[in-house]
CHARMM-style PDB file with segment names, atoms N, HN, CA, C and O in Angstrom:
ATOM      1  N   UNK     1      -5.307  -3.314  42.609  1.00  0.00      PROA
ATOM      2  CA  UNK     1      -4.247  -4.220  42.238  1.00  0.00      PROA
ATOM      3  C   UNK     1      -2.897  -3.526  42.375  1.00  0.00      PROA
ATOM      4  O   UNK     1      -2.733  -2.307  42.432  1.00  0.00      PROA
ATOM      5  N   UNK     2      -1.900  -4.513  42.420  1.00  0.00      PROA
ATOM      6  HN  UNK     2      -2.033  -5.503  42.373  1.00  0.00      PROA
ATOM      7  CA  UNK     2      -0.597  -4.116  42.840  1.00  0.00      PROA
ATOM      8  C   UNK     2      -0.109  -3.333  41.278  1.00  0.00      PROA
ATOM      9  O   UNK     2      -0.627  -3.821  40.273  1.00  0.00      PROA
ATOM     10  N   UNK     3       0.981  -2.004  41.057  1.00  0.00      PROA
ATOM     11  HN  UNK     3       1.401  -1.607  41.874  1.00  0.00      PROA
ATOM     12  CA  UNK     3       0.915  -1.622  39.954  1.00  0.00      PROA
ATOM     13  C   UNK     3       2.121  -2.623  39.159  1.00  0.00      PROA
ATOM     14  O   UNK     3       2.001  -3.051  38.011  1.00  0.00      PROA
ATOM     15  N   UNK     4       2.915  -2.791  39.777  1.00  0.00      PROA
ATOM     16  HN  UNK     4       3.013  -2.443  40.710  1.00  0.00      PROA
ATOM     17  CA  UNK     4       3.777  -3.705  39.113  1.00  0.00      PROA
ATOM     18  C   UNK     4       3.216  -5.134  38.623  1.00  0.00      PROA
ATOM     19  O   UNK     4       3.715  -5.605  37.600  1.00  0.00      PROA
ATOM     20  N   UNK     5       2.116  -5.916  39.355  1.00  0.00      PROA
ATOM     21  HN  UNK     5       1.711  -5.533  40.186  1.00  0.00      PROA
ATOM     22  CA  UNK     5       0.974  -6.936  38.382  1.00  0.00      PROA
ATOM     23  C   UNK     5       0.214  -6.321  37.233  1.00  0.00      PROA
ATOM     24  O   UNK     5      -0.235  -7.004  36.312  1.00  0.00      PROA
ATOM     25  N   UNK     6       0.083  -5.029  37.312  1.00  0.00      PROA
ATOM     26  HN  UNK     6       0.447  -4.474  38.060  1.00  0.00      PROA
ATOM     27  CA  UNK     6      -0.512  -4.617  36.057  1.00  0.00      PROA
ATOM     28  C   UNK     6       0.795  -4.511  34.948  1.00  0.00      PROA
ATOM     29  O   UNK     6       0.757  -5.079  33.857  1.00  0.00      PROA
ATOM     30  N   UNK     7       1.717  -3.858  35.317  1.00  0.00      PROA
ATOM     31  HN  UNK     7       1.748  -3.396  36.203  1.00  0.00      PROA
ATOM     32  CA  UNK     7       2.289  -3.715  34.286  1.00  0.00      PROA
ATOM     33  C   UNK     7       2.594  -5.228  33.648  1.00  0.00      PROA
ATOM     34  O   UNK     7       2.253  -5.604  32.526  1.00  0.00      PROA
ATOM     35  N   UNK     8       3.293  -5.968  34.608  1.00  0.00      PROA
ATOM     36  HN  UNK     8       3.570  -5.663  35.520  1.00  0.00      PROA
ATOM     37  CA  UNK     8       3.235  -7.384  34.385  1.00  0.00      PROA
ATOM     38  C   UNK     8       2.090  -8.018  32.895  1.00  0.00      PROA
ATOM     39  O   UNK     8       2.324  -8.531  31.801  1.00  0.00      PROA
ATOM     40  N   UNK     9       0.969  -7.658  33.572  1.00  0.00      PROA
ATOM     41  HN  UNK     9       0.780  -7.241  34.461  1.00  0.00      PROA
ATOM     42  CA  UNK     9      -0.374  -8.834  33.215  1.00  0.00      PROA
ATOM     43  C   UNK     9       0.160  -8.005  31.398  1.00  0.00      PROA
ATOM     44  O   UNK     9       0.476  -8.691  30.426  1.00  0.00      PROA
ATOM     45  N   UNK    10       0.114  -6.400  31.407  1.00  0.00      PROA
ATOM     46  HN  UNK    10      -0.143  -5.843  32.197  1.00  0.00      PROA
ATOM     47  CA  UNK    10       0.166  -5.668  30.137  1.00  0.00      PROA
ATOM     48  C   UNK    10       1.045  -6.326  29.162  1.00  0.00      PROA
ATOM     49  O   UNK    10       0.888  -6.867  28.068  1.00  0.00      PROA
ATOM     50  N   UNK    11       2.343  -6.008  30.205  1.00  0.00      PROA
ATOM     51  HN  UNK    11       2.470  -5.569  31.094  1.00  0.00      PROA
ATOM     52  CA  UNK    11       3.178  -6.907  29.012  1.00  0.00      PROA
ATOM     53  C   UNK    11       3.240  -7.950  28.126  1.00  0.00      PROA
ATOM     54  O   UNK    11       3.553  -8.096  26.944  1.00  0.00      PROA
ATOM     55  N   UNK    12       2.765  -8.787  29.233  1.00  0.00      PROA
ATOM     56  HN  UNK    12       2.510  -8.669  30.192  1.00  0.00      PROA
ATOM     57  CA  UNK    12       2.474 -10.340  28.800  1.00  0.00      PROA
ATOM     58  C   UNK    12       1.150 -10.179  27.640  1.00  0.00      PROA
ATOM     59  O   UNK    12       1.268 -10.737  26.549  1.00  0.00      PROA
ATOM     60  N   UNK    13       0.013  -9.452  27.937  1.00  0.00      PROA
ATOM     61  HN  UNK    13      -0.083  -8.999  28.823  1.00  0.00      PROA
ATOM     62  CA  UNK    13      -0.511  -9.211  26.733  1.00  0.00      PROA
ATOM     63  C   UNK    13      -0.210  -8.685  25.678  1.00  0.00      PROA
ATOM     64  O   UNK    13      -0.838  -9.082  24.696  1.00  0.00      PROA
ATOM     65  N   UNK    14       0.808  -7.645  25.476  1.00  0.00      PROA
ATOM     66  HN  UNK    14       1.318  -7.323  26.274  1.00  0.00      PROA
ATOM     67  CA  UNK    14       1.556  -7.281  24.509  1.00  0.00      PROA
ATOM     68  C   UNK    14       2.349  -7.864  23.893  1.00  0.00      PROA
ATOM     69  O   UNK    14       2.821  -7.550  22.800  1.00  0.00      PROA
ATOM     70  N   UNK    15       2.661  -9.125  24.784  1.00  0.00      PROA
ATOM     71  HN  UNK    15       2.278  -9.380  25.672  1.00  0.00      PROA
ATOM     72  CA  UNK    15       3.300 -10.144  24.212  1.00  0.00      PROA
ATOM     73  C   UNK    15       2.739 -11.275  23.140  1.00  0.00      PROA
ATOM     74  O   UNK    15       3.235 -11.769  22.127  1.00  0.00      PROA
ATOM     75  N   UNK    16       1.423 -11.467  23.854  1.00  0.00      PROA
ATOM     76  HN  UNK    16       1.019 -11.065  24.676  1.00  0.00      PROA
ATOM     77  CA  UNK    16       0.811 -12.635  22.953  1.00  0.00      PROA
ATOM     78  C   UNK    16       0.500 -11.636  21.700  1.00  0.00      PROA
ATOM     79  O   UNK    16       0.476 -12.164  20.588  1.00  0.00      PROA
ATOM     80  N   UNK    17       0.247 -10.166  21.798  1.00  0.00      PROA
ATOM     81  HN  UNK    17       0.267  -9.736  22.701  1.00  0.00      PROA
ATOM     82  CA  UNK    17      -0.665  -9.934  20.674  1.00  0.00      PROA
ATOM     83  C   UNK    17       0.384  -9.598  19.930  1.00  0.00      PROA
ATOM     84  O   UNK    17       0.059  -8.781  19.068  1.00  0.00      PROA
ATOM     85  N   UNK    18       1.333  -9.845  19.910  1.00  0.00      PROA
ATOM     86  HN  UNK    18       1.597 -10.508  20.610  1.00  0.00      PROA
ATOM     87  CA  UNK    18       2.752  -9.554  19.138  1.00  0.00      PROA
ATOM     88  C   UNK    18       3.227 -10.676  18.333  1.00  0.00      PROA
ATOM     89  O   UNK    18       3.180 -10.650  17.104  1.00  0.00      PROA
ATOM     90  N   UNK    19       3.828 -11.971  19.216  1.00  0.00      PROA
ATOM     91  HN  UNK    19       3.867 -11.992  20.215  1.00  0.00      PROA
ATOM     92  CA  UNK    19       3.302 -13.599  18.519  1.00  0.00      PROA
ATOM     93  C   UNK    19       2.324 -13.669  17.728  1.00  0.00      PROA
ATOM     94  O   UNK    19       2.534 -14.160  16.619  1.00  0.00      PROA
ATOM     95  N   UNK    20       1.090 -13.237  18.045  1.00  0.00      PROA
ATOM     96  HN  UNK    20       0.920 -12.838  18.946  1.00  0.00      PROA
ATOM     97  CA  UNK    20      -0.073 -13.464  17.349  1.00  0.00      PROA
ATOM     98  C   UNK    20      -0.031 -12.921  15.831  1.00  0.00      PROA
ATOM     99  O   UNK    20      -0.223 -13.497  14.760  1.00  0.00      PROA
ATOM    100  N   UNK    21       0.364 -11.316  16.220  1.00  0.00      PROA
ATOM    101  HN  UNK    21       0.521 -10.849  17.090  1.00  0.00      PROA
ATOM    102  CA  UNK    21       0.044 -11.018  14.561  1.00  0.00      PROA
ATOM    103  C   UNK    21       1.206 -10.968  13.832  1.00  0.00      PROA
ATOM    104  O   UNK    21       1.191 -10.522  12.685  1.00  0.00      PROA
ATOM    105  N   UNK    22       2.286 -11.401  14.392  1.00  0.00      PROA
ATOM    106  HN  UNK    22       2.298 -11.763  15.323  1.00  0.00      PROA
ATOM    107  CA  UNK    22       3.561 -12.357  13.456  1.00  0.00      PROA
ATOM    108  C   UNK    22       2.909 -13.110  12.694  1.00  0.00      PROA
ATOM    109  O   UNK    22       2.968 -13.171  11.466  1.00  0.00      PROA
ATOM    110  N   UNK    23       1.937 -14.009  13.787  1.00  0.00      PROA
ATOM    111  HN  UNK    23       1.889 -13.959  14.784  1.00  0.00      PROA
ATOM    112  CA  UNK    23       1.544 -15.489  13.088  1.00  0.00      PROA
ATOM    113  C   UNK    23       0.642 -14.991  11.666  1.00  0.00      PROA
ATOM    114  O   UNK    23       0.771 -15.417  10.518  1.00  0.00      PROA
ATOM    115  N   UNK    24      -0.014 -14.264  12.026  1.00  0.00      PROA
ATOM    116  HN  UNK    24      -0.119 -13.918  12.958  1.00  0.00      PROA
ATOM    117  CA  UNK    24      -1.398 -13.992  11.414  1.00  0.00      PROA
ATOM    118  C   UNK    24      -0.654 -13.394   9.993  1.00  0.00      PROA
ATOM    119  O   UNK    24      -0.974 -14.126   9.056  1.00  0.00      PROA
ATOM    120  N   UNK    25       0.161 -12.383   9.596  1.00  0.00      PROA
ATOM    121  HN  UNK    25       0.421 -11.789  10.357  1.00  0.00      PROA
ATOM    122  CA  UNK    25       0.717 -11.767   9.006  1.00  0.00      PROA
ATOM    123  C   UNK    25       1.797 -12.712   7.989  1.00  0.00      PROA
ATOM    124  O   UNK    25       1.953 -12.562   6.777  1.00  0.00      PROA
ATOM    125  N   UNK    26       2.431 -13.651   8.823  1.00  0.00      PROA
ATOM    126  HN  UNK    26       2.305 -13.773   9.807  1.00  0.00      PROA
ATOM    127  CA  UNK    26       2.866 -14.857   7.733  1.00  0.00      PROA
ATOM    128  C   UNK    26       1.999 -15.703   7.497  1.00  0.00      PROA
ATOM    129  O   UNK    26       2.318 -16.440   6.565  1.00  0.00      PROA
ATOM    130  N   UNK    27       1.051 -15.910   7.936  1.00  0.00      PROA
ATOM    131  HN  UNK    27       0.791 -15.311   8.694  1.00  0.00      PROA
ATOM    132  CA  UNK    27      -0.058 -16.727   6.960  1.00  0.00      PROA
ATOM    133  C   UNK    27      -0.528 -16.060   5.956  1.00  0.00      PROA
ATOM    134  O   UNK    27      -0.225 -16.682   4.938  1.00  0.00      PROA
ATOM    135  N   UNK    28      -1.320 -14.781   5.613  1.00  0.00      PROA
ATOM    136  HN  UNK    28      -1.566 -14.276   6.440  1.00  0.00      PROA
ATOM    137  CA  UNK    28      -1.399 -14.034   5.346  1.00  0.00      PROA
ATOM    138  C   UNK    28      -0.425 -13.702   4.009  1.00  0.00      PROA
ATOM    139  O   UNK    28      -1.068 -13.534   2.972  1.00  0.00      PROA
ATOM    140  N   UNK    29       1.004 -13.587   3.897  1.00  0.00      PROA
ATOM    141  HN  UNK    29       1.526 -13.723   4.739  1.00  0.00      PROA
ATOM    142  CA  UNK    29       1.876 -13.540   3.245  1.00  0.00      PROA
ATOM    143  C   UNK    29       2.429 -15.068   2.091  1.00  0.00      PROA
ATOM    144  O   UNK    29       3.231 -15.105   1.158  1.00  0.00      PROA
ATOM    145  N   UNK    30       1.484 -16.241   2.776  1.00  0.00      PROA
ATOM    146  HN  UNK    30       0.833 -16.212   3.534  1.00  0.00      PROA
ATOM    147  CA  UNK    30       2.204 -17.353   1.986  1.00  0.00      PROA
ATOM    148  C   UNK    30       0.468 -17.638   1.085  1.00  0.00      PROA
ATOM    149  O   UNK    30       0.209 -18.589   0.347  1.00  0.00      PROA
ATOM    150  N   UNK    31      -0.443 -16.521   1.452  1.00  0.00      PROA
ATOM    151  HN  UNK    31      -0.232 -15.749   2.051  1.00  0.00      PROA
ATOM    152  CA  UNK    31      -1.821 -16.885   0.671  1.00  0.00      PROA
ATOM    153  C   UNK    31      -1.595 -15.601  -0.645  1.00  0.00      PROA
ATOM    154  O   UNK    31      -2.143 -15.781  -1.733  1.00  0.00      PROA
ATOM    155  N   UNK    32      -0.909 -14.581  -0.439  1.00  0.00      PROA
ATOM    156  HN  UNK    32      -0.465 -14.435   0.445  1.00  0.00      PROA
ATOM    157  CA  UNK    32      -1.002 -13.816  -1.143  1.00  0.00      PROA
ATOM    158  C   UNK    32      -0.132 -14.259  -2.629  1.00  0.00      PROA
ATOM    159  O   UNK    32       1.043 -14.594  -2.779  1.00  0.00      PROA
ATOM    160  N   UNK    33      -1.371 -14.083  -3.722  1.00  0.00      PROA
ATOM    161  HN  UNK    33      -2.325 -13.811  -3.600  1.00  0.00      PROA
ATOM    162  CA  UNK    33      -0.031 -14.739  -5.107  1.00  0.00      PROA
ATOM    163  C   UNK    33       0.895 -13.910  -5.562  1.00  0.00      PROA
ATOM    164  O   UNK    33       0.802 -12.687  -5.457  1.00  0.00      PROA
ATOM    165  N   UNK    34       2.005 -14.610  -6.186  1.00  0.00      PROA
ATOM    166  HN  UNK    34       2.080 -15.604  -6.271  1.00  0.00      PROA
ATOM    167  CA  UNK    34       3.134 -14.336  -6.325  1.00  0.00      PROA
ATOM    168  C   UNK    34       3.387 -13.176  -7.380  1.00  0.00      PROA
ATOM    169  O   UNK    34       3.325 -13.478  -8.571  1.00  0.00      PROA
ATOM    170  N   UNK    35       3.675 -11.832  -7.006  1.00  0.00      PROA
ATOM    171  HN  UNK    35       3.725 -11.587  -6.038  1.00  0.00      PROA
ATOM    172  CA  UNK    35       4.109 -10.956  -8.222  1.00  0.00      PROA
ATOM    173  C   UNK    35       4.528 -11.140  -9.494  1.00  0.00      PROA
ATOM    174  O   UNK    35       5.311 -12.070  -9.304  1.00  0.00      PROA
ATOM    175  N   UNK    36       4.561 -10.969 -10.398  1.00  0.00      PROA
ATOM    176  HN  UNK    36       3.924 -10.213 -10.552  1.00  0.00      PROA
ATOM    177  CA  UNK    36       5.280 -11.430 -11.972  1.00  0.00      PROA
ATOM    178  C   UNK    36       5.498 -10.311 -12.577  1.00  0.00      PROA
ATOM    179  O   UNK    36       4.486  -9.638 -12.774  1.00  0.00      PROA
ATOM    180  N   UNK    37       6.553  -9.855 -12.966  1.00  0.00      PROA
ATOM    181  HN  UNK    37       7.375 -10.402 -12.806  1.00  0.00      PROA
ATOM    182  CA  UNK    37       6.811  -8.314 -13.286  1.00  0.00      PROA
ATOM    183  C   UNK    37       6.304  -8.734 -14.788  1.00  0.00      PROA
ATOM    184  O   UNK    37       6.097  -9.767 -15.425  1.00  0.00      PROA
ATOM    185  N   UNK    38       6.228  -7.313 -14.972  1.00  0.00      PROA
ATOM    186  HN  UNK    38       6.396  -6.473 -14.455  1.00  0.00      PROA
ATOM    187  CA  UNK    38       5.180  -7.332 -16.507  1.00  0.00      PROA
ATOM    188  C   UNK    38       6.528  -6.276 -17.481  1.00  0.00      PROA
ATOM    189  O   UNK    38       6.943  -5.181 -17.101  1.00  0.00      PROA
ATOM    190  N   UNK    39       6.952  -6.980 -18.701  1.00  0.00      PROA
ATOM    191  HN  UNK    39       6.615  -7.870 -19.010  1.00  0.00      PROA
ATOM    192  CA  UNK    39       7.554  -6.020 -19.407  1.00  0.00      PROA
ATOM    193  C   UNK    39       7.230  -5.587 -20.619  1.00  0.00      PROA
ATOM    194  O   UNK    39       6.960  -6.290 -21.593  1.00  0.00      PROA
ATOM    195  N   UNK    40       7.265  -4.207 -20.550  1.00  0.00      PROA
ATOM    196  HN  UNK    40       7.485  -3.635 -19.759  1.00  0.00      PROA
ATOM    197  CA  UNK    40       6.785  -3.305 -21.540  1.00  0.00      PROA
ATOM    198  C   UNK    40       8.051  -3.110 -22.273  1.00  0.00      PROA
ATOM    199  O   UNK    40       9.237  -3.344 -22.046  1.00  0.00      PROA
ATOM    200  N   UNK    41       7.318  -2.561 -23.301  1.00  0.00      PROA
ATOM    201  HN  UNK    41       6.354  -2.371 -23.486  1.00  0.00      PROA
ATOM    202  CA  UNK    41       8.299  -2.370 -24.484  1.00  0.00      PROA
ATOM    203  C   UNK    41       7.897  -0.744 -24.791  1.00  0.00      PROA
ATOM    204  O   UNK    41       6.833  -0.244 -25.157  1.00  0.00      PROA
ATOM    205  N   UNK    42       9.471  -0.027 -24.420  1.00  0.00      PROA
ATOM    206  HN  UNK    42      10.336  -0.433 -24.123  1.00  0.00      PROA
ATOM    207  CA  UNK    42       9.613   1.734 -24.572  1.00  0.00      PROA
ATOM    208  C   UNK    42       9.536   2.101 -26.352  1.00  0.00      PROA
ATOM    209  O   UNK    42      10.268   1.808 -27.297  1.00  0.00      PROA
ATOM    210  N   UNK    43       8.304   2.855 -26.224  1.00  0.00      PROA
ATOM    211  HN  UNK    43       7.709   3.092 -25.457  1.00  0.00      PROA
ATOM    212  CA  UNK    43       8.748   3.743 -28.144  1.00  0.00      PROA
ATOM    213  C   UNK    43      10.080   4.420 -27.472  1.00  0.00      PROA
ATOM    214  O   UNK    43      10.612   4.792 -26.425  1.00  0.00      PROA
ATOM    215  N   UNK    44      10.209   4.283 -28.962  1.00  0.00      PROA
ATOM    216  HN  UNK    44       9.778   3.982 -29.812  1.00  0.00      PROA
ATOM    217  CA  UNK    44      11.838   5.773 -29.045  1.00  0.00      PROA
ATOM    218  C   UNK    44      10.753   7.001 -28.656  1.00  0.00      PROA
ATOM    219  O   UNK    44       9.535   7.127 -28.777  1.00  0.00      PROA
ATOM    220  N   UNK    45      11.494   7.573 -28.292  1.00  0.00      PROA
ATOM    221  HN  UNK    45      12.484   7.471 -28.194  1.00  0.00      PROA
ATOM    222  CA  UNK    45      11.450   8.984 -27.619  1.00  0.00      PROA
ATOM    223  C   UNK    45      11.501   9.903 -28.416  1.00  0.00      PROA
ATOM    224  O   UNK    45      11.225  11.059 -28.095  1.00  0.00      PROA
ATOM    225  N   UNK    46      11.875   9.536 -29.641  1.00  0.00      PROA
ATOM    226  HN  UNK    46      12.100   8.596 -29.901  1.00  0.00      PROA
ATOM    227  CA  UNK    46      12.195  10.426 -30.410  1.00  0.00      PROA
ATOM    228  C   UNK    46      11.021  10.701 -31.614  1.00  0.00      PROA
ATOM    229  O   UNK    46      10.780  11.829 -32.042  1.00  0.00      PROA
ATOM    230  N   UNK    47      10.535   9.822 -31.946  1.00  0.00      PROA
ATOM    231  HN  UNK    47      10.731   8.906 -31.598  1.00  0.00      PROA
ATOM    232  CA  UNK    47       9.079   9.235 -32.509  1.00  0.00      PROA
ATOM    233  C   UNK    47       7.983   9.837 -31.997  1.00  0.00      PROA
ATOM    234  O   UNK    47       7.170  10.497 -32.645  1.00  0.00      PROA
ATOM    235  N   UNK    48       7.949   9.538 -30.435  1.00  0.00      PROA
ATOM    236  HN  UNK    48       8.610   9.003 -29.909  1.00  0.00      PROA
ATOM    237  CA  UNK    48       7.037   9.937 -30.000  1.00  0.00      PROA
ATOM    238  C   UNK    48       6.691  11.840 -29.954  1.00  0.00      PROA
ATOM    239  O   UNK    48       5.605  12.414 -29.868  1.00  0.00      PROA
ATOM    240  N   UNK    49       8.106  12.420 -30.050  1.00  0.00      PROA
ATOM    241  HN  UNK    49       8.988  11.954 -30.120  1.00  0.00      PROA
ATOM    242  CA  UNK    49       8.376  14.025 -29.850  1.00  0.00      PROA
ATOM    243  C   UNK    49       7.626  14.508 -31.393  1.00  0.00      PROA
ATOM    244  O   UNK    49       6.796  15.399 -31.578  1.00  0.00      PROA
ATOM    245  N   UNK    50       8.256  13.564 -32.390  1.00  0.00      PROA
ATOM    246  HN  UNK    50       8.930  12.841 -32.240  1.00  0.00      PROA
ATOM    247  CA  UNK    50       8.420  14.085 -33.983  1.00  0.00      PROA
ATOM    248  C   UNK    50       6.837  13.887 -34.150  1.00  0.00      PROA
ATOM    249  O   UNK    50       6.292  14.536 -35.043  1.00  0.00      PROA
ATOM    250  N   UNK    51       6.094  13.071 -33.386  1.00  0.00      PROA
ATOM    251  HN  UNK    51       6.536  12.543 -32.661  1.00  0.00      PROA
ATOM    252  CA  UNK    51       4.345  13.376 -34.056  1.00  0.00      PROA
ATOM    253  C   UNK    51       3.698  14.055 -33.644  1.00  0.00      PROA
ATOM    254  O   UNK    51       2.623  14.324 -34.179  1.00  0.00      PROA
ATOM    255  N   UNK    52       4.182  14.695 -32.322  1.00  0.00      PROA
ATOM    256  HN  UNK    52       5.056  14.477 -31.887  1.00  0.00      PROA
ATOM    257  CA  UNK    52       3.465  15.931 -31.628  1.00  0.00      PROA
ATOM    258  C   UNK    52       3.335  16.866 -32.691  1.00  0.00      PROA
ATOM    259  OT1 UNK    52       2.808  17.960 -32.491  1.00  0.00      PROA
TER     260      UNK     52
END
C-alpha cells in the first residue's frame, strides 16, 4: 500500500477512536452520582494535646 493511504486510513482511525471515547467518557460522567461534601466538626486542638 501507498504510505501516505496508510497514514491517511491511521488517522482517520485515530479519529473515530477519539469521538468515540469523548462519547463514551460523557456518558459515563452523567451515570456517575453526584459528590456531597461531608462536614466534620474539628476538636480544639488544644483538648486534644491536654489528654495526651
Amino acid at each position: 500500500m501507498d504510505t501516505h493511504l496508510m497514514i491517511g486510513v491511521a488517522v482517520m482511525f485515530g479519529l473515530i477512536a477519539f469521538a468515540a471515547s469523548r462519547d463514551l467518557l460523557r456518558r459515563l460522567r452523567e451515570q456517575q452520582p453526584q459528590l456531597v461534601p461531608v462536614k466534620v466538626k474539628r476538636a480544639d486542638s488544644r483538648a486534644q494535646r491536654h489528654d495526651r
